[in-house]
C-alpha positions as CSV (number, residue, x, y, z in Angstrom):
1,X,12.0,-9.2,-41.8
2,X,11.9,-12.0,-44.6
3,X,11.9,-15.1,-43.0
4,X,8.9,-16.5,-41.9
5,X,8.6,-18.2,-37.8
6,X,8.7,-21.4,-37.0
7,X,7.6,-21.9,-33.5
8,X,5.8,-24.8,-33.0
9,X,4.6,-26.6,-29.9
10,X,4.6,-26.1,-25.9
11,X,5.7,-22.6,-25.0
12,X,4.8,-22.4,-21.3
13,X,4.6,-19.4,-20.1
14,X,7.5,-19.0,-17.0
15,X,7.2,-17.9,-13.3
16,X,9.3,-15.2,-12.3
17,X,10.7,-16.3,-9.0
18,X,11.0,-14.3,-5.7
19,X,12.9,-14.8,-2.4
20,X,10.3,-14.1,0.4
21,X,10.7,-10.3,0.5
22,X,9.6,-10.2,-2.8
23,X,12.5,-9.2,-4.5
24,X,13.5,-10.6,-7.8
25,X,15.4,-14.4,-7.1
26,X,17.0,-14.3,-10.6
27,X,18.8,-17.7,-9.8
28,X,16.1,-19.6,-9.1
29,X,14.1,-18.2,-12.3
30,X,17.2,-19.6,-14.3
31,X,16.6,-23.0,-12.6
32,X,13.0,-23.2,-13.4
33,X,13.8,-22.4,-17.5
34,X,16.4,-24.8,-17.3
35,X,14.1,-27.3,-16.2
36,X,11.6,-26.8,-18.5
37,X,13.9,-27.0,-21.3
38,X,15.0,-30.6,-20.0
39,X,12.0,-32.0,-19.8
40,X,11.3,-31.1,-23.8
41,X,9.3,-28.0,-24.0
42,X,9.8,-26.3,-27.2
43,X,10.0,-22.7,-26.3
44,X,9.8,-20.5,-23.5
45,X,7.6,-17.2,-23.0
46,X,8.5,-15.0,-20.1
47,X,7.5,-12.1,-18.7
48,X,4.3,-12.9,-19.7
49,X,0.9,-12.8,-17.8
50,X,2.2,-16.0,-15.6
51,X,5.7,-13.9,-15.5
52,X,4.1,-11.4,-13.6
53,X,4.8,-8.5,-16.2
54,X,3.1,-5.8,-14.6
55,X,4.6,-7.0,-11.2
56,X,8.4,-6.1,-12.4
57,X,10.1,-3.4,-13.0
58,X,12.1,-2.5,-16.4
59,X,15.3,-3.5,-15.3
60,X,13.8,-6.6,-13.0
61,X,12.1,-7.5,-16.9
62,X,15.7,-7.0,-18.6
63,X,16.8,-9.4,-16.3
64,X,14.6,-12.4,-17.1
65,X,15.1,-11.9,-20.2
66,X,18.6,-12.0,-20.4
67,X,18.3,-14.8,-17.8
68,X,15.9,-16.6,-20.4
69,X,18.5,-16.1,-23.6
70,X,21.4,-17.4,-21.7
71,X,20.0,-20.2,-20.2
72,X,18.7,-21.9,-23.4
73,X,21.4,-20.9,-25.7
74,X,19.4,-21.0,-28.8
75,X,18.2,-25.2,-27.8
76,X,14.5,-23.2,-28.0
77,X,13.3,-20.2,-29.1
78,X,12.6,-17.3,-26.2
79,X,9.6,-14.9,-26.5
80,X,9.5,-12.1,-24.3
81,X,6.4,-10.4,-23.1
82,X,5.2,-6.9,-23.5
83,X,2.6,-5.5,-21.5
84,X,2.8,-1.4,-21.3
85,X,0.7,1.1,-20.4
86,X,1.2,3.1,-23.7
87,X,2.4,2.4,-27.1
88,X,5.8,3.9,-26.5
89,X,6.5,2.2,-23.6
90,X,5.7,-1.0,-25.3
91,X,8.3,-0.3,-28.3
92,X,10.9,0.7,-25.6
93,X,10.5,-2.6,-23.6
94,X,10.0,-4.7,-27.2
95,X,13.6,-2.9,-28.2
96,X,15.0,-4.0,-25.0
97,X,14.1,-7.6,-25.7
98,X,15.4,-7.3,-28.6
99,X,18.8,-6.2,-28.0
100,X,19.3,-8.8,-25.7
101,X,18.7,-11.5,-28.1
102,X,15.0,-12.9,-28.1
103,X,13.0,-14.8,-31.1
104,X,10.0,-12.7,-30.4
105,X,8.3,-10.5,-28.5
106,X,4.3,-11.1,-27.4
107,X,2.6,-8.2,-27.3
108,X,-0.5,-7.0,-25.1
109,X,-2.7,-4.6,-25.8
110,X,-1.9,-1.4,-24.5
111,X,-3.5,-2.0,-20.7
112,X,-5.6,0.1,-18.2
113,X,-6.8,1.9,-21.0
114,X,-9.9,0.9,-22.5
115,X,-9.2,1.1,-25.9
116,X,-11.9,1.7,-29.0
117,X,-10.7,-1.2,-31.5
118,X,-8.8,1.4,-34.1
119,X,-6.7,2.4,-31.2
120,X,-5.7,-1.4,-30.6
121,X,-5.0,-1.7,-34.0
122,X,-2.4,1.4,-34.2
123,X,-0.8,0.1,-30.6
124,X,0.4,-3.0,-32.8
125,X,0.8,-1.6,-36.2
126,X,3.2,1.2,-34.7
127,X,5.1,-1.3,-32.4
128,X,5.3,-3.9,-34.9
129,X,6.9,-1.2,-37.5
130,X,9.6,0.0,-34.6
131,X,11.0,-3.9,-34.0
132,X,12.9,-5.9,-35.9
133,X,11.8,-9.2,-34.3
134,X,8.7,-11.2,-34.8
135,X,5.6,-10.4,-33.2
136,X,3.1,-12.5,-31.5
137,X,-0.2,-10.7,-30.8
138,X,-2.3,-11.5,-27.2
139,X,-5.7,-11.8,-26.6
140,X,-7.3,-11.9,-24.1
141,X,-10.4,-10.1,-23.5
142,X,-11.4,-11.8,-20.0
143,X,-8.4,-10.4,-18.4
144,X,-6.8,-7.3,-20.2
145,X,-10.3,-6.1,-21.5
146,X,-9.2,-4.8,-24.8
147,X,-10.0,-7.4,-27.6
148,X,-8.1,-8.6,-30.4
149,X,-10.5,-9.2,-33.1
150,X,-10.0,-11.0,-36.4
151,X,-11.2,-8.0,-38.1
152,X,-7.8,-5.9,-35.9
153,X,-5.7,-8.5,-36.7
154,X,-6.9,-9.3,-40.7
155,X,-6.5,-5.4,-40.9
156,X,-2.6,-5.7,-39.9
157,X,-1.9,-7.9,-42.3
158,X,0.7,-5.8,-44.1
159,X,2.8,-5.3,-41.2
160,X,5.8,-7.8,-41.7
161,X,6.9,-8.2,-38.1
162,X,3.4,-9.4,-36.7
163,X,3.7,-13.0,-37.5
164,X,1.9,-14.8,-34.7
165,X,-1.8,-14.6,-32.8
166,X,-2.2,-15.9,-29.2
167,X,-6.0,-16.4,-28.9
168,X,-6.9,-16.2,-24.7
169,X,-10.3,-15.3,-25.4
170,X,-11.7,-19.0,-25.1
171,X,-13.4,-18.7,-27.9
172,X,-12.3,-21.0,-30.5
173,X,-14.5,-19.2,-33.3
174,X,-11.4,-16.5,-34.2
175,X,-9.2,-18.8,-35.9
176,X,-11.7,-19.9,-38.3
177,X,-13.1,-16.4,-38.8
178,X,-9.2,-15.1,-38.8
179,X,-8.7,-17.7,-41.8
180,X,-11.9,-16.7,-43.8
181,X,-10.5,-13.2,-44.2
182,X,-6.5,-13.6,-44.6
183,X,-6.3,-17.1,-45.0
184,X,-2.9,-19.0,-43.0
185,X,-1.0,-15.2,-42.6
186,X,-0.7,-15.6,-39.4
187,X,1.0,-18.8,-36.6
188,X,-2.1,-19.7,-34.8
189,X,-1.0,-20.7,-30.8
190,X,-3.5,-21.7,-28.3
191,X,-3.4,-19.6,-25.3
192,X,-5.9,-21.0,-23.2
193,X,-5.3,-23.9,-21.4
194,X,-8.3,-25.6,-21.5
195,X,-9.1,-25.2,-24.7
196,X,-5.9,-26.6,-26.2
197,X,-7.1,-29.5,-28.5
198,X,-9.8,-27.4,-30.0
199,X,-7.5,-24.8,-30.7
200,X,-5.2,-27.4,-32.4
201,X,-8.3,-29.1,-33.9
202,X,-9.0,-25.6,-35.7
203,X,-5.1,-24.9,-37.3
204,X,-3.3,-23.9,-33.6
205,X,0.3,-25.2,-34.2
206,X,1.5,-23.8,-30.7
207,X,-0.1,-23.5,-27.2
208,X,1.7,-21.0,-24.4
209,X,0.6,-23.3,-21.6
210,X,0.5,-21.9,-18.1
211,X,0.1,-25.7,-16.4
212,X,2.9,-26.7,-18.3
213,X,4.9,-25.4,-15.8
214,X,4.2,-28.2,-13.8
215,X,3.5,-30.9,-15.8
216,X,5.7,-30.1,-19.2
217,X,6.3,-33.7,-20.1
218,X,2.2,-34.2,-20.2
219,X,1.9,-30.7,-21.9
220,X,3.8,-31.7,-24.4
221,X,2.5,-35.2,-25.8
222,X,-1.3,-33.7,-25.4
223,X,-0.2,-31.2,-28.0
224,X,2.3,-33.6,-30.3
225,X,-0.7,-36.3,-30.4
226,X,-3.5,-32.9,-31.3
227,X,-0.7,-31.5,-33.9
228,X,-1.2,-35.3,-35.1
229,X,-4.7,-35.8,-34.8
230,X,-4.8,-38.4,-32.8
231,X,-7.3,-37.5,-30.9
232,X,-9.3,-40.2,-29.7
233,X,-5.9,-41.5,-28.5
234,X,-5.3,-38.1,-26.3
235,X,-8.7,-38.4,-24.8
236,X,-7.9,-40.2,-21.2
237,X,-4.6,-37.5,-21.0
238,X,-6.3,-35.1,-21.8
239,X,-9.7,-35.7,-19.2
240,X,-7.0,-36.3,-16.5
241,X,-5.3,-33.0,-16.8
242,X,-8.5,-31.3,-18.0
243,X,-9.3,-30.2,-13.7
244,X,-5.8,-28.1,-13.8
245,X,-6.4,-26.8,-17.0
246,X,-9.2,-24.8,-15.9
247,X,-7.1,-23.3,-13.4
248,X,-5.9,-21.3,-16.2
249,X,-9.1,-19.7,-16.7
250,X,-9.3,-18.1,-13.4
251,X,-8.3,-14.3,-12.1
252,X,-5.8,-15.9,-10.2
253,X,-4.6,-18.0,-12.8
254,X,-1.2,-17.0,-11.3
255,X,-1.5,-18.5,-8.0
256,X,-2.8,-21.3,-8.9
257,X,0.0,-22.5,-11.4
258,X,2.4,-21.3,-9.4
259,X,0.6,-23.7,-6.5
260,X,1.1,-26.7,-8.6
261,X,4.3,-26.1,-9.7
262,X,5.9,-25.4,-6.1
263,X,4.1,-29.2,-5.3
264,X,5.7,-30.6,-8.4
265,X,9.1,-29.6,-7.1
266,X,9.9,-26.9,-9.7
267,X,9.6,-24.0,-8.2
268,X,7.8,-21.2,-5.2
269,X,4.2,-20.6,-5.2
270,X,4.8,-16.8,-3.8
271,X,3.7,-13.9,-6.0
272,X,4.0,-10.8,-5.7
273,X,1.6,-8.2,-4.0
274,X,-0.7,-7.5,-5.2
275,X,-0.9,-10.8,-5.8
276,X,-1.7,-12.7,-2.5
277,X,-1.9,-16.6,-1.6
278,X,-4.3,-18.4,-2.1
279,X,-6.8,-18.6,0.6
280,X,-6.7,-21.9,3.1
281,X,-9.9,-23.3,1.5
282,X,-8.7,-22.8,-1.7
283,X,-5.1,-24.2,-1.8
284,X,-6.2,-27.0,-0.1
285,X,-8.6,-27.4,-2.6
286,X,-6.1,-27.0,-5.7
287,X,-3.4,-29.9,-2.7
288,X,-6.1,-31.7,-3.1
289,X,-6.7,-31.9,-7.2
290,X,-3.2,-32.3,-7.3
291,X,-2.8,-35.3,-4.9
292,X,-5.5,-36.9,-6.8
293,X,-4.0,-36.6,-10.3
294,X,-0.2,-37.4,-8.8
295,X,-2.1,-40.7,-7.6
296,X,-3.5,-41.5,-11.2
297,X,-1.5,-39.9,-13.1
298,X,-0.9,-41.7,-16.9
299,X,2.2,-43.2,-18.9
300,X,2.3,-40.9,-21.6
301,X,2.5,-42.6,-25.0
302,X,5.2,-42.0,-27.3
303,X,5.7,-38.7,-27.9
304,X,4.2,-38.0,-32.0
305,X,7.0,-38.1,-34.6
């Protein structure tokens, strides 16, 4: 590889979309990207955590993928995600990508295993040297339990394909501690929802955004007006959407986005097993948050230049 990414901005990370038997509704998955892509996100990342990875089989994952390329037709990049139990399973389904066309690939640490942080290191060092595509690296400790430190990622410098770090963690401290030791070597993106403008604040020029699913348009301008620090002007946007944000941070961070966007219009809320629906107390809960921010929500400003 010799040219460098450019990804920039709202990525949100898609729903995979199922009829109610659970299979795979492909069509409906190709209406949601093309909806997003509408309303001005500026790239796509599916078959990630939000995607339901580890809910799909291979060829259901090919499918999205190929479903993802074709639909936006190079108007914004595609990354696809790659979350395998072993390192070799991850370079088949990052080769798979691949071939059918995708900017990137974000990579999980290898998962189930509870790997000792040398062992994480060699998952993404011998990936990243079997691809040809960039790489974005995931962390996300609270969920996947196997850290991606600064000191991993500052030690896989030298591998060309690994080009990006998705920091889940909610600690805002690795991208300054990243840029001590290897300076700007890698695309910072925010991964966490509601952490978004401190990520930006500390050199985060993308977010994969699970709550932009619903509300992409709003997404969007928080993160133009953090990329262009105006931040005191953000502040009402980004109090009013801060409640859903923090639905990101949850175990069933899945659900719950998918909740909001079957209310906004732009897609079903059913996951699959063993993701289950939200119980009554709790949906109603999350209607409820939702009714209250549809009642105020804001004009957004004009979007940043």
């Amino acid at each position: 590889m010799s040219t460098k990414i450019s990804w920039r901005g709202v990525f949100p990370a898609v729903t995979t979309q199922f009829r109610n038997d659970f299979s795979l509704d492909i069509e409906a998955t190709r209406k949601v990207i093309a909806g997003l892509i509408r309303d001005g996100v500026s790239g796509l990342v599916v078959c990630g955590t939000v995607g339901e990875n580890c809910s799909l089989s291979a060829a259901e994952k090919q499918q999205v993928i190929e479903a993802a390329v074709d639909v936006a037709k190079g108007r914004v990049p595609v990354i696809a995600g790659v979350a395998e139990f072993t390192t070799q399973f991850a370079i088949e389904s990052a080769r798979v990508a691949q071939k059918a066309g995708v900017d990137g690939v974000m990579v999980m640490p290898a998962l189930v295993y509870t790997a000792r942080p040398h062992e994480t290191a060699a998952h993404y060092r011998t990936v990243g040297s079997a691809i040809d595509v960039p790489l974005m690296v995931y962390n996300n400790p609270p969920i996947y339990k196997n850290a991606v430190t600064p000191d991993i990622l500052a030690s896989l410098a030298d591998v060309e394909t690994i080009q990006a770090f998705k920091d889940s963690s909610g600690d805002t401290r690795a991208f300054t501690d990243l840029r001590n030791m290897v300076g700007d070597r890698f695309t910072l993106f925010a991964g966490l929802d509601d952490t978004v403008v401190e990520c930006v604040m500390l050199g985060a020029v993308g977010w994969v955004s699970g709550m932009s699913n619903a509300f992409p348009q709003e997404g969007e301008a928080l993160f133009q007006m953090a990329a262009a620090g105006r931040f005191k002007e953000l502040r009402p946007l980004y109090d009013w959407l801060m409640p859903l944000l923090h639905l990101d941070a949850r175990p069933d961070l899945v659900q719950c986005i998918k909740l909001c966007e079957s209310i906004m219009g732009r897609g079903s809320a059913l996951t699959r097993p063993p993701r289950l629906a939200l119980p009554d107390a709790e949906r109603q809960e999350i209607e409820a948050m939702m009714k209250k921010a549809l009642a105020t929500r804001p004009t957004l400003p004009q979007r940043a230049a």
